[in-house]
C-alpha positions in Angstrom: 0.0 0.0 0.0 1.3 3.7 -0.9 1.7 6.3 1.7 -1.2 8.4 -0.7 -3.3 4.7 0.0 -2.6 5.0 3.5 -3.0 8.3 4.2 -6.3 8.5 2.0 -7.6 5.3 4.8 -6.5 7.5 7.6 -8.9 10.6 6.2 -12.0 8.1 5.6 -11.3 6.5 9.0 -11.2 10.4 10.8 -14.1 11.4 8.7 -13.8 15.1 9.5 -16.1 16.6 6.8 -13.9 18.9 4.5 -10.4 17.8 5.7 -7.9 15.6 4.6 -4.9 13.7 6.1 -1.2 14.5 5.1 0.7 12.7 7.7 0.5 10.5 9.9 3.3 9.9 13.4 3.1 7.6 16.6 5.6 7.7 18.9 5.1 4.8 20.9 2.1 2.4 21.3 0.8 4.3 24.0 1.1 7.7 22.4 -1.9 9.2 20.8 -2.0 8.8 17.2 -0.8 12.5 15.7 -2.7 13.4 12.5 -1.5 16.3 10.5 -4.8 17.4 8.2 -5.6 20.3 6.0 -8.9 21.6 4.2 -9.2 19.7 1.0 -11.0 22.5 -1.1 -8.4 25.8 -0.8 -11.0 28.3 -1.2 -12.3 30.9 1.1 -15.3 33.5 1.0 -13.5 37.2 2.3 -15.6 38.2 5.7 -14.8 41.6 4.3 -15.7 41.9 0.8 -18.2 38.4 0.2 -15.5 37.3 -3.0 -14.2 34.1 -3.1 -10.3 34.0 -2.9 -8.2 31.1 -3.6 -4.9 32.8 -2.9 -2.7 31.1 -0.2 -0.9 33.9 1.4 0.7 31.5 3.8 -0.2 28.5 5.8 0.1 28.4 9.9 -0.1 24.6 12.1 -2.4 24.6 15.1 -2.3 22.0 17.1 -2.2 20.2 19.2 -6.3 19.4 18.9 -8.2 16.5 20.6 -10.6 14.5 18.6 -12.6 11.6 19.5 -10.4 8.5 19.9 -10.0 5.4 17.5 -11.2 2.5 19.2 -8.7 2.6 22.2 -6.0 4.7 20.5 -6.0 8.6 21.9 -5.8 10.8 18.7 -4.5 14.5 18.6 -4.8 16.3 15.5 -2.4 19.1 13.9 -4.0 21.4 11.4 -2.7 22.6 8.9 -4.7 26.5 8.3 -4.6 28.1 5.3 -4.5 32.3 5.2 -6.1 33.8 2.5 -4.9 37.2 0.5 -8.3 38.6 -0.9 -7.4 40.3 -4.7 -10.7 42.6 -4.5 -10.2 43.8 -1.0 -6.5 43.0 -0.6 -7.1 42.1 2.8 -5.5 38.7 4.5 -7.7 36.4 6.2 -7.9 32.9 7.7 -11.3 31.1 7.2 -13.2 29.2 10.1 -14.2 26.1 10.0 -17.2 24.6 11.8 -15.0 21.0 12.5 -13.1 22.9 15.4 -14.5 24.5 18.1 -13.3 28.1 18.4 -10.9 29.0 21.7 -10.7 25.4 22.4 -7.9 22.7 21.5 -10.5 19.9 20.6 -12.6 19.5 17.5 -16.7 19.8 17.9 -17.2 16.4 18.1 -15.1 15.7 20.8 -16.9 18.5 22.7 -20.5 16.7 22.0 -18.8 13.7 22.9 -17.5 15.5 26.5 -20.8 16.7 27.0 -22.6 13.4 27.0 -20.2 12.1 29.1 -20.5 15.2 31.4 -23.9 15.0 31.7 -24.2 11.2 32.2 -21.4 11.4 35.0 -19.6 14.8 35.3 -16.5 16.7 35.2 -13.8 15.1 37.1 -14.8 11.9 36.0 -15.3 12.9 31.8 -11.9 14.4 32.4 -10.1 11.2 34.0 -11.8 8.9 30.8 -11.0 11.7 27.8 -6.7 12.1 29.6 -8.0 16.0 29.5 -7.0 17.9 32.4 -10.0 18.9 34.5 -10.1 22.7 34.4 -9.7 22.8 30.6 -12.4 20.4 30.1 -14.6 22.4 32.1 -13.9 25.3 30.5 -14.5 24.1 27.1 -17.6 22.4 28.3 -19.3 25.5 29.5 -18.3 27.4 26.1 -19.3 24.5 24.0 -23.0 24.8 26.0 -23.0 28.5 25.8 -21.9 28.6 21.7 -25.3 26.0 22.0 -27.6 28.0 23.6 -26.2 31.3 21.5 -26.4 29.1 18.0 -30.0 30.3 15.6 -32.1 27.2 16.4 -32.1 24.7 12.9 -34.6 25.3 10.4 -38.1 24.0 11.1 -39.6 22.7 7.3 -43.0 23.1 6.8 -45.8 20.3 7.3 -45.8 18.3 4.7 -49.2 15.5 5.8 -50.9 15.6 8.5 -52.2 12.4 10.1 -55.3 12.0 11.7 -56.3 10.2 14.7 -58.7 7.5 14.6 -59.9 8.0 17.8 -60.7 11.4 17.0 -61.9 10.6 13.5 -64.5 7.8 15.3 -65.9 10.6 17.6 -66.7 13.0 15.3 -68.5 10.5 13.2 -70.7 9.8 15.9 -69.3 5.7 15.1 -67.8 3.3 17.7 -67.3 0.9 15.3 -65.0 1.1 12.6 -67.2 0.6 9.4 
């Protein structure tokens, strides 16, 4: 198998919508597995001007981020950010992405995943069973429930049918026997 092979196995196994992995390192056996990924489409919308730019001005590694393990394997992810120079505007600018939680070192994900964990048990305990240390965790747990609570709720669709209960349908008939 190719490294391409391997690494393209690695980004279907992480499954972070929009990335890709480009490397791969562990240490030792009980080292988390260290991921170095990057946005696979290099093109941003300007928060200034609204034009799309697909000029790399440079590109900047963040990291170390937590995201949900691999079966027992930790996993810490290194990301590789791209910084935009817009042509129209000629303003630089690096775009956010929805897989990472802003002000935290962990990816979205991992933060639902604390919260269910935090919530089922709680802090100390979610923070013991994730290896993250307890005041960061809590931290990043009440920002992740604030960003929550602050995020437009999701769109409601329109009724499409409407069923219609057959107890209700057999009292306004004046029936109590179906017919």
């Amino acid at each position: 198998m190719s490294e391409q092979d391997r690494l393209g196995v690695w980004t279907k196994q992480l499954n972070l919508a929009g990335f890709e992995v480009v490397h791969e390192r562990r240490d030792t056996p009980k080292d988390p597995v260290r991921f170095t990924v990057r946005p696979k489409d290099l093109l941003a919308c300007c928060p200034h001007c609204q034009k799309v730019s697909d000029t790399v001005h440079r590109t900047s590694d963040y990291g170390p981020v937590k995201d949900l393990a691999l079966g027992p394997q930790q996993v810490e992810l290194t990301v590789r950010l791209p910084q935009f120079r817009c042509e129209r505007c000629d303003r630089f600018f690096t775009p956010r992405y929805p897989a990472f939680a802003p002000g935290a070192h962990a990816t979205e994900r991992f933060l639902e995943h604390a919260a269910k964990l935090i919530r089922f048990s709680d802090i100390r305990n979610a923070s013991s069973f994730l290896d993250v240390p307890e005041k960061t965790l809590e931290r990043w747990y009440y920002d992740y429930v604030e960003r929550l609570h602050n995020s437009p709720p999701p769109e409601l669709k329109p009724i499409r049918s409407a069923g219609i209960d057959e107890l209700s349908l057999k009292k306004s008939t004046g029936s109590s026997s179906p017919s």
